[in-house]
N, C-alpha and C positions, 0 to 999 in steps of 0.2 A: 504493500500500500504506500509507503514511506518511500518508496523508487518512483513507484508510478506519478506522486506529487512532485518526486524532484525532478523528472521529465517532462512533467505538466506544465512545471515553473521554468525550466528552461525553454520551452517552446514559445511560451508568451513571453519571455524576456526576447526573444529570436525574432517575434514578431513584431514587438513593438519597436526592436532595433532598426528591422527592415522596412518601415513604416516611417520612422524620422528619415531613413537611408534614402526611400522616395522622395521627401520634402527637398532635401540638398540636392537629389538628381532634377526635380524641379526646378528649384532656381538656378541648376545650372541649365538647364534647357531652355527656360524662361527668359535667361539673359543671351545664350546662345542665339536664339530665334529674336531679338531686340524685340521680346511682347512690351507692353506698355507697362513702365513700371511703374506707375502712378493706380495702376487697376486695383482694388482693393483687396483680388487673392491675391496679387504677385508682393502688395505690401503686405498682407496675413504670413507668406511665406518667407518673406525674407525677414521678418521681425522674430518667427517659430526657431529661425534657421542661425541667425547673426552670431548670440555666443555663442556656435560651435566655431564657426568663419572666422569670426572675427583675430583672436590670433593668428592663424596663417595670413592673413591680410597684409599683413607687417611686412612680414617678407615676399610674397609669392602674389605680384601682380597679377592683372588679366592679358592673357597673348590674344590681343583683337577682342571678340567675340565671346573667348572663352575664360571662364575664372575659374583658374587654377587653385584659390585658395579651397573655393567649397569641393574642388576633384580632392583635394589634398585632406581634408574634415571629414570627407566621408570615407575615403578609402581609411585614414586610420580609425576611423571608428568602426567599422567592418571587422577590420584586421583584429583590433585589440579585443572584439566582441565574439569571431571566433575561437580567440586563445582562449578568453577566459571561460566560455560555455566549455570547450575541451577541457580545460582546466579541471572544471568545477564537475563535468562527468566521469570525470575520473581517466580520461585519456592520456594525460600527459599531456605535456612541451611538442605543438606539432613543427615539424620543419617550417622553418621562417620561408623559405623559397616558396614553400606549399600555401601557406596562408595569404603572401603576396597574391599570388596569384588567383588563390581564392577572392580577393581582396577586390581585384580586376573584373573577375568574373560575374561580380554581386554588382557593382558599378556598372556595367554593360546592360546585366538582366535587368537593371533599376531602371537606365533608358530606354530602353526596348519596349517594357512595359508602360511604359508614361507613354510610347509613341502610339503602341497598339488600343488604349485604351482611350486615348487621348482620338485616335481614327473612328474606333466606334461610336464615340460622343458625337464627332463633326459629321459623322453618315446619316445618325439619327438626326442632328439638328438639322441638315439640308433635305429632310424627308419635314419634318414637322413645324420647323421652324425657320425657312431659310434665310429670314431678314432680323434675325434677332442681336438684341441690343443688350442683352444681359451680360455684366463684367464677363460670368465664366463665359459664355458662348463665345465672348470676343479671345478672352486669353487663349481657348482651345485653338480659333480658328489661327491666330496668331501662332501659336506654337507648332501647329504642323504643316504651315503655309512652306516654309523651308524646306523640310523634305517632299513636299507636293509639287509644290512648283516644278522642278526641274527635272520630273516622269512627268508631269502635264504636257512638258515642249516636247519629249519623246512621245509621249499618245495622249493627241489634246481630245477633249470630250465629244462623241458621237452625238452631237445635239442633246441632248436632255441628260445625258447616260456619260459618267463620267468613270472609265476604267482606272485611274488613276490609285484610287483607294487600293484596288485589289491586286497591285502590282507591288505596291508598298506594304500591302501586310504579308506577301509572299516574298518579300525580302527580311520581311523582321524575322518571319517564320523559319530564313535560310539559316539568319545573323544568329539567330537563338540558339537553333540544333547546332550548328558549325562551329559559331566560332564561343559563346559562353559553354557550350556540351564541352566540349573540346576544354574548356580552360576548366571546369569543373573536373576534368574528369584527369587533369594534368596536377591541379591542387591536391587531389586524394584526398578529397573531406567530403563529405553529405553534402546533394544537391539542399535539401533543405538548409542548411547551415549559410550558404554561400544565398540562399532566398529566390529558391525555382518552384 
């Protein structure tokens, strides 16, 4: 019973890890895709997000588009989050190599998932909603206007019918199995651990 609890509690300590771990893949997306920073989730998020950011700030500017600081707040919070659940189930000290990489892998799955998730929203809202004005709808359409765009000039829309979505979710679906399977499975720790 006493095992089962401390599995139960490791699980939700895992989740709620990979859950903030989403947030900082957020505003790095968020800031990636230049969404409006002024919109009220992108400020909810970057205020959820800041003490972690906020020290690497110091040193690790943004190269263009991309901030390095929250790549660098999440991967160590990843890393340090699967040492200590190994830690604390009694595995030991895993290879630093391995958890890197783990590290990497949890970071990828994090964007992958904000992308694919973030496609589903913007499918439903152009079926129900297509002229909506609501913060999220806009952050959405802003955040995946980047990877859309540039499969829209490869296959622009069939009149009414836009193939586009389905090109990009069959790329996330390649990026997922290939290249995080692959890094998962090079880490040697639980997909769950790394957050599949």
């Amino acid at each position: 019973m006493g095992s089962q609890l401390g599995s139960a509690g490791l699980l939700l300590v895992n989740t709620l890890i990979n859950i903030y771990l989403l947030m900082l893949m957020m505003r790095f997306l968020l800031q990636a895709s230049r969404a409006d920073y002024y919109n009220p989730i992108s400020q909810s998020v970057v205020k959820v997000t800041q003490p972690v950011v906020r020290p690497f700030q110091g040193f690790l500017r943004p190269v263009g588009r991309f901030d390095l600081a929250t790549l660098a707040a999440a991967f160590l919070i990843k890393v340090v989050s699967i040492i200590l659940i190994l830690q604390v189930a009694g595995y030991g000290m895993p290879p630093i190599a391995g958890v890197a990489i783990a590290g990497v892998a949890a970071l990828a799955s994090g964007i992958l998932k904000i992308y694919f998730f973030a496609l589903i929203v913007m499918i439903i809202l152009s079926w129900v909603a297509p002229q909506a004005s609501h913060p999220a709808a806009l952050l959405v359409m802003q955040l995946v206007e980047p990877i859309m765009a540039p499969v829209r000039k490869v296959i622009p829309p069939l009149g009414m019918i836009d193939l586009s979505p389905i090109v990009v979710f069959i790329s996330i679906s390649l990026l997922d199995n290939l290249v995080v399977g692959s890094l998962t499975r090079a880490a040697g720790v639980s997909g769950a651990l790394v957050g599949l």
